[in-house]
ZAMARGU-4260 file (C-alpha; in steps of 0.2 Angstrom, whole numbers, plus 5000, padded with zeros to 4 digits):
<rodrens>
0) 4968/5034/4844 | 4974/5048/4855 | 4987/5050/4863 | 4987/5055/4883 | 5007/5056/4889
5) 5023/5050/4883 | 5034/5047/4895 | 5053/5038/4895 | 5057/5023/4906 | 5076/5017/4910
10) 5073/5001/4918 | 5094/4996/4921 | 5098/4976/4925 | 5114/4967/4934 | 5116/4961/4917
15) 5108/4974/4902 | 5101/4992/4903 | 5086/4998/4891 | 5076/5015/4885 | 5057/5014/4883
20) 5046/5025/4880 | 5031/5023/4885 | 5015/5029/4879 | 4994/5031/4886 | 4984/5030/4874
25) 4966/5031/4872 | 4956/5019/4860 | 4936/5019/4857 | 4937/5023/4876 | 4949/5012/4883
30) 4964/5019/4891 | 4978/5008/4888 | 4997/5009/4887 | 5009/5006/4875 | 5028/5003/4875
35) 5043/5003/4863 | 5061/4999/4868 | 5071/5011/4859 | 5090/5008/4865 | 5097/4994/4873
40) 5116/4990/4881 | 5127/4978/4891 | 5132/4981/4909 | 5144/4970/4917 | 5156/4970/4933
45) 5174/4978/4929 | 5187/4968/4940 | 5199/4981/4943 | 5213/4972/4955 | 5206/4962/4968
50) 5188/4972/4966 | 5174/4971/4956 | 5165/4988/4950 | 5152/4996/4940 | 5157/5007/4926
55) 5144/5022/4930 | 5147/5034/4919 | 5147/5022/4904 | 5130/5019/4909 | 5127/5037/4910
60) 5134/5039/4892 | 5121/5026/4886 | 5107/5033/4893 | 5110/5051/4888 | 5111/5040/4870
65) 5094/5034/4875 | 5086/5051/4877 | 5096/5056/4861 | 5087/5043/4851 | 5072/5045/4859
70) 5070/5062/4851 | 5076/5055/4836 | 5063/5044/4835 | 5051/5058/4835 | 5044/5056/4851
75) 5043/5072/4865 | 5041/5063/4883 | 5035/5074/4893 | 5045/5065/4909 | 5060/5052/4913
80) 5061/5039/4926 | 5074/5028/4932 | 5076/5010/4940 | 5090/4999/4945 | 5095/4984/4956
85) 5097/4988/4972 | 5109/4991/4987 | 5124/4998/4978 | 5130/5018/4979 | 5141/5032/4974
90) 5150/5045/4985 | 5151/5062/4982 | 5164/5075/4987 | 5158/5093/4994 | 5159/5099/4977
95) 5146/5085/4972 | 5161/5075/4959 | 5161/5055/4961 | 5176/5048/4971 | 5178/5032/4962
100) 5171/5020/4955 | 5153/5009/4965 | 5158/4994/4969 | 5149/4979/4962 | 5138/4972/4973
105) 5146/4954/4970 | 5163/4963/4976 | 5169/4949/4988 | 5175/4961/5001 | 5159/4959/5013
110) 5163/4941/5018 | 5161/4939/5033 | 5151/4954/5039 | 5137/4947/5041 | 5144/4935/5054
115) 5155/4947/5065 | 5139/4961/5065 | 5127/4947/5071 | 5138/4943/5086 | 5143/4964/5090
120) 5124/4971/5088 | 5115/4952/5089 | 5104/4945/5074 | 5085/4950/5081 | 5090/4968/5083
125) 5096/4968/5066 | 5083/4962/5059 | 5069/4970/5068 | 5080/4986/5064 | 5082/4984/5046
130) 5070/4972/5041 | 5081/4962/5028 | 5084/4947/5023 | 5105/4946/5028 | 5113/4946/5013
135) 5131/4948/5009 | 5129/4963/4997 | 5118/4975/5006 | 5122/4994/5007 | 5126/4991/5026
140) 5141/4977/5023 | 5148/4988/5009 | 5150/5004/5019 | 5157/4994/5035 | 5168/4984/5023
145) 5177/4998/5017 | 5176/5006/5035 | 5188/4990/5040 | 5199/4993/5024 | 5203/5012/5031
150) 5195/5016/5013 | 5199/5037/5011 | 5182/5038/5002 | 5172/5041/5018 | 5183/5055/5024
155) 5180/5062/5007 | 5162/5060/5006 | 5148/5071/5009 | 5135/5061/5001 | 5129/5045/4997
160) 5117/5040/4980 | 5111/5024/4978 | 5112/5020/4961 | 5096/5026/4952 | 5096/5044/4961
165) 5118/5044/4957 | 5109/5043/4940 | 5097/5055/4942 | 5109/5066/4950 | 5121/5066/4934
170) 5105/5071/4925 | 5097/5088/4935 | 5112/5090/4946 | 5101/5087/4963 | 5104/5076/4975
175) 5089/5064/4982 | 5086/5049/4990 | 5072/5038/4986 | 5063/5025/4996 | 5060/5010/4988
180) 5080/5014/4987 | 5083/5017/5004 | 5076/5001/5011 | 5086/4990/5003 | 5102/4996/5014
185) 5096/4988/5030 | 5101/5005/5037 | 5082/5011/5036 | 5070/5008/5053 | 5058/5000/5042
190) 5044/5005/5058 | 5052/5018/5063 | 5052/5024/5044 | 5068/5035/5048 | 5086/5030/5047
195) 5092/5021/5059 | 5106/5034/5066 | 5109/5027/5082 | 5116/5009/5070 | 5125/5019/5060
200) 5134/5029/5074 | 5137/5012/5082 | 5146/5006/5066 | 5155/5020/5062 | 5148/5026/5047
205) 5144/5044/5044 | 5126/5050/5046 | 5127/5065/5036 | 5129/5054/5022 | 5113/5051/5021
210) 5099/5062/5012 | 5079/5060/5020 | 5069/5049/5007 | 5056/5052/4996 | 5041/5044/4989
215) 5040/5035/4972 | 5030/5049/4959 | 5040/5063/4967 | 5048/5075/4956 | 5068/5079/4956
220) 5072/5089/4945 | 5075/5096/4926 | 5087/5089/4913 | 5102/5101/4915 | 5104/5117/4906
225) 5122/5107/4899 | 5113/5088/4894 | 5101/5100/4885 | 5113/5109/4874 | 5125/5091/4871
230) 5110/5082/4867 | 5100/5094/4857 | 5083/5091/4867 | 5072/5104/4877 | 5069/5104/4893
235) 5063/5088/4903 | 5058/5082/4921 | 5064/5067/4929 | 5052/5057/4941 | 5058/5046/4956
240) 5049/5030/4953 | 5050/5016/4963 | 5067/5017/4957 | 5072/4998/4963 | 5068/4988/4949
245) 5061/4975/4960 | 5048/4986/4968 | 5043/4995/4949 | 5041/4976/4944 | 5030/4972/4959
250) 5020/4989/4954 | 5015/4982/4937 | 5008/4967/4944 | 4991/4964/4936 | 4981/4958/4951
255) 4963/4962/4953 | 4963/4956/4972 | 4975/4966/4987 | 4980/4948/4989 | 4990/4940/4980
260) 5008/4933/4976 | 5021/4936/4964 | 5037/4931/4959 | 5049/4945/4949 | 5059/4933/4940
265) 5076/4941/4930 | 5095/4938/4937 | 5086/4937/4954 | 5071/4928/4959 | 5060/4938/4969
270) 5044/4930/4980 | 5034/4937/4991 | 5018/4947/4995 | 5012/4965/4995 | 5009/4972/5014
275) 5001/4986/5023 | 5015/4986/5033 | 5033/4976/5037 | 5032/4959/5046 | 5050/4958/5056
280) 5042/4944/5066 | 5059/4932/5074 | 5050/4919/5063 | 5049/4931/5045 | 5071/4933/5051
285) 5072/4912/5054 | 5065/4911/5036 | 5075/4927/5029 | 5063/4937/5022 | 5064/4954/5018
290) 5054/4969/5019 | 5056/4981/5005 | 5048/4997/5002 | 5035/4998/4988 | 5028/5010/4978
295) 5011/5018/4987 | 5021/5015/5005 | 5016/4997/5004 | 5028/4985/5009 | 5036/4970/4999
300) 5037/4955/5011 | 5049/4944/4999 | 5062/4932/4997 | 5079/4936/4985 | 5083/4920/4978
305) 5096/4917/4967 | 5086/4914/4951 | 5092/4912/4934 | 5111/4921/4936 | 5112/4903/4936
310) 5109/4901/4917 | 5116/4914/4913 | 5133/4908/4920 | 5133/4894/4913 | 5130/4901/4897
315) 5145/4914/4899 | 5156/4898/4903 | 5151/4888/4888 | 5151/4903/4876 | 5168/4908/4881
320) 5174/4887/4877 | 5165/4893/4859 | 5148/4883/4862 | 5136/4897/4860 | 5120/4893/4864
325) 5105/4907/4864 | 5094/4907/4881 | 5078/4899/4871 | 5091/4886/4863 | 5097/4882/4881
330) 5079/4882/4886 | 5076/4870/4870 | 5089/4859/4877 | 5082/4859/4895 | 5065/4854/4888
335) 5072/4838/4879 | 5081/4835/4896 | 5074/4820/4909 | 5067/4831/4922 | 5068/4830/4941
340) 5084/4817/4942 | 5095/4830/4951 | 5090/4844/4963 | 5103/4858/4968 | 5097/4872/4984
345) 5101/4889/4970 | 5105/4898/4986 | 5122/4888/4991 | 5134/4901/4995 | 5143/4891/4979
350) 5132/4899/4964 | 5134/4919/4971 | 5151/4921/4965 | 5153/4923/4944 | 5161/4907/4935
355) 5165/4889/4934 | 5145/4888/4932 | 5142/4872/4926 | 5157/4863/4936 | 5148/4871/4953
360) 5131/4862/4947 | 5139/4847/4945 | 5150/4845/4960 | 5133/4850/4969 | 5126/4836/4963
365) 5142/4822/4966 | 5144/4830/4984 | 5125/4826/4989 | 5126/4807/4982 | 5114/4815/4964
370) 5116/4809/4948 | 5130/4821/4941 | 5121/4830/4925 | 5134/4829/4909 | 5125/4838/4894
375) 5123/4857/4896 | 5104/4852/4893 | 5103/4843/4906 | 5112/4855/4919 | 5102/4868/4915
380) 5086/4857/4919 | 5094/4852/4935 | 5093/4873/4939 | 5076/4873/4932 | 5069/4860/4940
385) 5077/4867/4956 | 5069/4885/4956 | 5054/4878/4952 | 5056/4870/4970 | 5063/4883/4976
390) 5047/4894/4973 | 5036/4882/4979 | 5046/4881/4998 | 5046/4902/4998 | 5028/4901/4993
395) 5024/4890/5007 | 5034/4900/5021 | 5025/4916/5014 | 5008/4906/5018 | 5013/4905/5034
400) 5022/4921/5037 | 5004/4932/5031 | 4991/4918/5037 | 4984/4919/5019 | 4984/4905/5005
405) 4985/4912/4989 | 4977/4904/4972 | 4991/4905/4962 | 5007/4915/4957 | 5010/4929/4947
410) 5027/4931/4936 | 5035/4944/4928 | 5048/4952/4921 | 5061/4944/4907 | 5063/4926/4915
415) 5045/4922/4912 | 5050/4920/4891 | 5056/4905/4899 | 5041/4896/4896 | 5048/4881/4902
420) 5053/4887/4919 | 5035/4895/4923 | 5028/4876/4915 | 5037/4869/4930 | 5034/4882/4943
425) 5015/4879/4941 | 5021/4859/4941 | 5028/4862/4959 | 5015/4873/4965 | 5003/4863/4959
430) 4993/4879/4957 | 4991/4890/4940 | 5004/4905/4935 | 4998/4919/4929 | 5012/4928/4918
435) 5015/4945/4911 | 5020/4955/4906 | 5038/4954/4902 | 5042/4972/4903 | 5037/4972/4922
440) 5050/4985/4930 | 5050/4997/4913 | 5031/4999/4915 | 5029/4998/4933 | 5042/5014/4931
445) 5029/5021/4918 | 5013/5019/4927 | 5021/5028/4940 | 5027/5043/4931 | 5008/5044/4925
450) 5004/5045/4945 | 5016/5058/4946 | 5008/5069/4930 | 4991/5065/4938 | 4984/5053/4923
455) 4983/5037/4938 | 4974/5043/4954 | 4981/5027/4964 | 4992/5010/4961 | 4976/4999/4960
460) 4972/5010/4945 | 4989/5006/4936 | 4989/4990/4938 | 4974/4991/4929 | 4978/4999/4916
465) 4994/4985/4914 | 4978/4973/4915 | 4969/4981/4901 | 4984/4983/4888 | 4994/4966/4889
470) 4989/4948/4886 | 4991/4938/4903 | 4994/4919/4900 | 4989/4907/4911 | 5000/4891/4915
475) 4991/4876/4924 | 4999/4860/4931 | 5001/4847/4920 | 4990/4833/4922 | 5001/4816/4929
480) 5013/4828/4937 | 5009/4829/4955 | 5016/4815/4964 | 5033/4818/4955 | 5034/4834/4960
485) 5027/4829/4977 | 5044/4818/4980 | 5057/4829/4973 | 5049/4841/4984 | 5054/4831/4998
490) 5071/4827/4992 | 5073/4848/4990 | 5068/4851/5009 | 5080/4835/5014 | 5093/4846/5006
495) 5089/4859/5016 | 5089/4851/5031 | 5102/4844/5028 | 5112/4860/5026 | 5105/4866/5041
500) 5110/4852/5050 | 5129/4854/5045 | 5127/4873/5049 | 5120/4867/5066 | 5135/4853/5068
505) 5147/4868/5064 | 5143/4881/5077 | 5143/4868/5090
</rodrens>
């Protein structure tokens, strides 16, 4: 066995952060990747007053702890790359120092944004614009947020980093602004492929903030000369990857056709389809779908849903009343639980905001005439059940949005060792699941760092290499199963329409 490249992959979640290092590897051959995690930390939201944050440079402490063990370990990578969740940023001074600390992008101080922007610039332009699905948290309602609080920070401000290149940036001391990053901020022209200047003079908020994007596999810089000495490493360069977790996910889809679908599926649930270019359509903005950058200039026509932050709110709740429960015990629970007798729409403005978990499940459930879920085993069935509807509905509106049908639906990322979610999903679908791997954004930001150092010519080849080194399960419908699926199914788009219909009744 040789090996070709090491490499180290920080793939940073809403809810965790982890080192990898990755490894290509030639056996008898076969090129094939390998990957080990090698540190692994919590991240959380700091309430601090009225606001919720993210401790940054904690998660810059852990990840110079990352490289540190790294070299530990005995390994040399010959590069780094980053990944996070999106939309959130840091601000730096003219003499490149943080001013504060990022907000959380579940601060509550965008409420309301979306509405009041809709009815000064008028939804279609948005849209067509920005290309995003309208969501409380994007980089847009944060900056015109604090813009209405009189926030100091922007008059301070000489830079804006998204969170992965704030990272980066800590790392080699320069400053970039990737892609994949950048469209997440509905301040991007997604045709235009530019920001959009003319929006953002409109709004108030300072152009010049703004750094012009690069393209996943580029480099930015060197470990600086001071990381170096602290950490006792030689020097070492870091890679922009697709460094939007969802979009490094998406790059590690083994597919072996240009079309297909997938379903990144962590805190978030992410559905959608790989595009040549954005669809802003007036129907893609009446279903909310957004169009992400991908790695390779593709574009990610997909649909945020709010996936299993459910779970893992209810588990917070019931652990802090001292009834611990691991995620496969809850799963175990959920299992033994009678399926499909309550249904919940996961996107109710209700389930963003952090606790009460179980109680919001529950009153969702009494308030739409449901039976009302008493066992933690059966509430988290209830949400099961539900996304499981919920990514057959997207699946269907992504059908129609490309003018494709699509065979079946791949998963990825950490949610898929809920094997009892991805049971159901191929239940709803009535389709097969294809899932793998687990690591998706970790090696998504690998493969691409081998595109950077020239051992991947394209994104098709990656993706085969992930094909080649990890076992793909396949998940298909359960015999006996279609026509209960079939009317819950109904019942989940009644519960749609019949939200829609109060929203309608409202505005009237």
């Amino acid at each position: 066995m040789n090996v070709i490249s090491t490499v180290l992959a920080f793939d940073l979640g809403a809810s965790s952060g982890r080192a990898l290092i990755g490894q290509l590897i030639e056996d008898q051959g076969t090129r094939k990747l390998r990957v080990e995690e090698i540190h692994r930390f919590p991240n959380q939201a700091i309430q601090v007053g009225k606001h919720l944050h993210w401790d940054t440079l904690r998660l810059f402490q852990e990840m110079k702890e990352g490289i540190r063990k790294a070299f530990q370990a005995g390994y040399r990578p010959e590069t780094l790359g980053i990944d996070t969740w999106g939309v959130d940023f840091g601000l730096l001074d003219a003499n490149g120092e943080m001013i504060g600390n990022p907000y959380h992008y579940r601060d509550p101080h965008t409420e309301g944004l979306i509405e009041e922007l809709n009815e000064r610039f008028g939804t279609e332009r948005l849209y067509a614009e920005g290309g995003l699905q309208f969501m409380p948290f994007n980089t847009i309602y944060q900056l015109t947020a604090m813009l209405k609080a009189n926030s100091p920070k922007l008059d301070m401000a000489k830079t804006l980093l998204l969170t992965p290149d704030l990272l980066a940036y800590f790392l080699t001391g320069e400053k970039v602004c990737e892609f994949t990053m950048a469209t997440t901020t509905q301040l991007y022209h997604p045709l235009k492929q530019e920001w959009n200047t003319e929006l953002m003079d409109a709004l108030g908020i300072p152009s010049h903030l703004f750094l012009d994007p690069i393209h996943p596999g580029t480099r930015v810089g060197t470990l600086t000369e001071d990381i170096q000495k602290e950490l006792d490493v030689p020097a070492m360069d870091v890679i922009a990857v697709g460094t939007h977790d969802t979009e490094s996910a998406i790059a590690a889809v083994p597919a072996k056709s240009d079309s297909f679908a997938y379903l990144v599926c962590g805190t978030w649930s992410l559905l959608g389809t790989e595009q040549q270019k954005p669809i802003v359509s007036r129907e893609a903005m009446e279903l909310s779908f957004s169009n992400e950058g991908g790695v390779g200039n593709r574009y990610q026509l997909l649909k945020n849903i709010m996936g299993l932050w459910i779970v893992q709110e209810c588990k917070r709740d019931w652990d802090a009343q001292g009834k611990v429960f691991s995620f496969a015990e809850l799963a175990k629970l959920a299992e033994s639980a009678a399926g499909l007798q309550s249904i919940i729409n996961a996107d109710d403005a209700r389930f963003f905001a952090p606790g009460d978990m179980p109680q919001k499940v529950q009153s969702f459930c009494r308030e739409t005439g449901q039976p009302v879920p008493e066992t933690e085993g059966a509430i988290i069935r209830v949400v099961l059940d539900s996304l499981a509807l919920c990514y057959r509905h997207e699946l269907t509106r992504t059908e129609r949005l490309t003018g494709q049908s699509y065979e079946g639906l791949h998963m990825v990322g950490g949610g898929i060792q809920n094997t009892l979610l991805c049971q159901l999903t191929a239940n709803a679908l009535q389709r097969p699941v294809w899932t793998g791997p687990i690591e998706g954004s970790a090696i998504g930001n690998m493969t691409v760092q081998w595109m950077a150092q020239g051992h991947c010519s394209s994104l098709e080849e990656a993706r085969q290499l992930v094909l080649d080194s990890f076992p793909i399960d396949t998940l298909h419908p359960e015999e006996g199963e279609q026509s209960s699926w079939d009317a819950a199914y109904e019942r989940f788009t009644g519960l749609l329409h019949a939200k829609s219909q109060v929203a309608c009744d409202a505005s009237s």
